[in-house]
N, C-alpha and C positions, 0 to 999 in steps of 0.2 A: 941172488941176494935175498935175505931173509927178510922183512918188513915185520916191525913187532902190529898186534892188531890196534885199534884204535883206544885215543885217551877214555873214549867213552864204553868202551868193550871193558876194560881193564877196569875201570872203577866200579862197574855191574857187578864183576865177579867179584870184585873187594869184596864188596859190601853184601854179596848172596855168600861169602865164606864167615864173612862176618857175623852174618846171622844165624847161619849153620852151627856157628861155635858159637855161640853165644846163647843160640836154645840150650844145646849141649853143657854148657856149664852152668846157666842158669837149673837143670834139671838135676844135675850133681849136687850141688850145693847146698845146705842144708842148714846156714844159717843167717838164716832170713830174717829171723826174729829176737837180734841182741838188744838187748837195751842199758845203758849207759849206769855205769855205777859206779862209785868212791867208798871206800872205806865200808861196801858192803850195802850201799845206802843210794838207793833210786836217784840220779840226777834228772830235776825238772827243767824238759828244754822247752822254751816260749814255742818252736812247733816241731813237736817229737816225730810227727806224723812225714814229714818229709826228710826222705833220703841222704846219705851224706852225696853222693852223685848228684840231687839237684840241687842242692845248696853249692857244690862245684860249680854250677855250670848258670845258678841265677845272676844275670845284670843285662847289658846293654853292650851291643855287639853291631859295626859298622863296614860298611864299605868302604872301598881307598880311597874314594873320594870325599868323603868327611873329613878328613884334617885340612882339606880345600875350597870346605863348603863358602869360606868367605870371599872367595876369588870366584864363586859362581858356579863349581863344579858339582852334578849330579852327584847323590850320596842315595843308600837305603842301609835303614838300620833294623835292626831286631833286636826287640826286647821281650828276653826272658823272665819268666816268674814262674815261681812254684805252685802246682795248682792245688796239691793236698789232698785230692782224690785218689781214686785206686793203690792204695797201699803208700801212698807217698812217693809215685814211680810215676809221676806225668807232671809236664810242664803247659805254660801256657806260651802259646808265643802269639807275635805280631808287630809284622813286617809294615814298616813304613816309609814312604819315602819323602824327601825335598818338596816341601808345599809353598813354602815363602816366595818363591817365584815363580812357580809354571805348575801345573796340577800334577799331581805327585804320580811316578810311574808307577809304582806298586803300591801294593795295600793286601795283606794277607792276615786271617786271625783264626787260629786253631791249635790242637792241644796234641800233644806227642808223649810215646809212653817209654821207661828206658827199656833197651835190650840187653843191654850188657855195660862192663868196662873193663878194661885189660890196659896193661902198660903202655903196650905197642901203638892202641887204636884210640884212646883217649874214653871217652861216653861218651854212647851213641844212644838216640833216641829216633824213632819210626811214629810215622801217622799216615793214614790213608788217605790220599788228598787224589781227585778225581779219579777216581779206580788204582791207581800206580800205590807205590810204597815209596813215600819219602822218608831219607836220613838227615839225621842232623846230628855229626860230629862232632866234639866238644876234645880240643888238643891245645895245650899250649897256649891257652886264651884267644883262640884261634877256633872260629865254627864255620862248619864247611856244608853247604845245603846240595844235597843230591838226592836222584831220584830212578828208579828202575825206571822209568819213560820222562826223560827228559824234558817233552815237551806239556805234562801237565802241570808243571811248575810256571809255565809262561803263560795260563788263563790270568794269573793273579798282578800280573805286568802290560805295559802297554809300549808300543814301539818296539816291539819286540826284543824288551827286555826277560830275566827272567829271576826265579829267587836261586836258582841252581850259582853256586859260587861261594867265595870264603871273606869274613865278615870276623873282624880284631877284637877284641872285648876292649871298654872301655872302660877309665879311669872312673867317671862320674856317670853321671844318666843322660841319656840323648836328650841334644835338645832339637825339637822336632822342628823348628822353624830357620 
């Protein structure tokens, strides 16, 4: 009997094909530099400077356990912003969690730059977070945290929790408490 290899095998090489293609078409591609117009005539956007990808992918993004948080159940949320730096192609993030009753298990703040986006994969954005390459998927209002070494995602956690897992986009803005 054949064993397929592990969940954690398989989403490695996603995400190394992912990146392979995604150099690959970012290197093809050669318009980088559209800017928006009517009738021949410059449209002025409040911030031109960031991406249609991060403006996809800015709000507030939660764990299963937040639609329960009133019933007492652990939640961590992430909230996205646009950082406006490097070309318009980096976000800011920061991971928080359940503080209103027990000292919150994560707590993570750092900034990711995109790699790509394709139909199939959604946007994807990478940052270097303790020597490893973290992703962060953006599908379906749906963000998915992984990392070529799994376990430098769990400094930022306690209890051995970790930021690797998938987290809902949300209607309104986290409320943190």
């Amino acid at each position: 009997m054949i064993k397929s290899p592990p969940r954690h095998a398989r989403q490695s090489r996603f995400f190394v094909g992912i990146l392979t293609t995604s150099i690959a078409l970012l290197a093809l591609s050669g318009c980088n530099n559209v800017t928006p117009s009517v009738n021949n005539q410059t449209i002025q956007q409040p911030n031109a400077a960031v991406t249609p990808a991060v403006q996809t992918v800015v709000g507030d993004y939660a764990s299963d356990g937040y639609a329960k948080r009133a019933q007492g159940y652990d939640w961590v949320g992430v909230m996205i912003r646009a950082d406006g730096a490097d070309n318009g192609e980096q976000i800011d993030i920061k991971v928080r969690a359940r503080s209103d009753v027990k000292k919150p298990t994560c707590h993570f703040d750092g900034k990711a730059t995109l790699m790509g986006q394709d139909e199939a994969h959604g946007v994807i954005f990478q940052a270097k977070i303790n020597d490893s390459t973290a992703f962060f998927q953006f599908k379906d209002d749906t963000l998915t945290i992984d990392s070529q070494d799994k376990y430098a995602l769990n400094y930022f956690c306690s209890g051995g929790a970790s930021l690797v897992g998938e987290y809902q986009k949300l209607e309104g803005d986290l409320a943190l408490n």
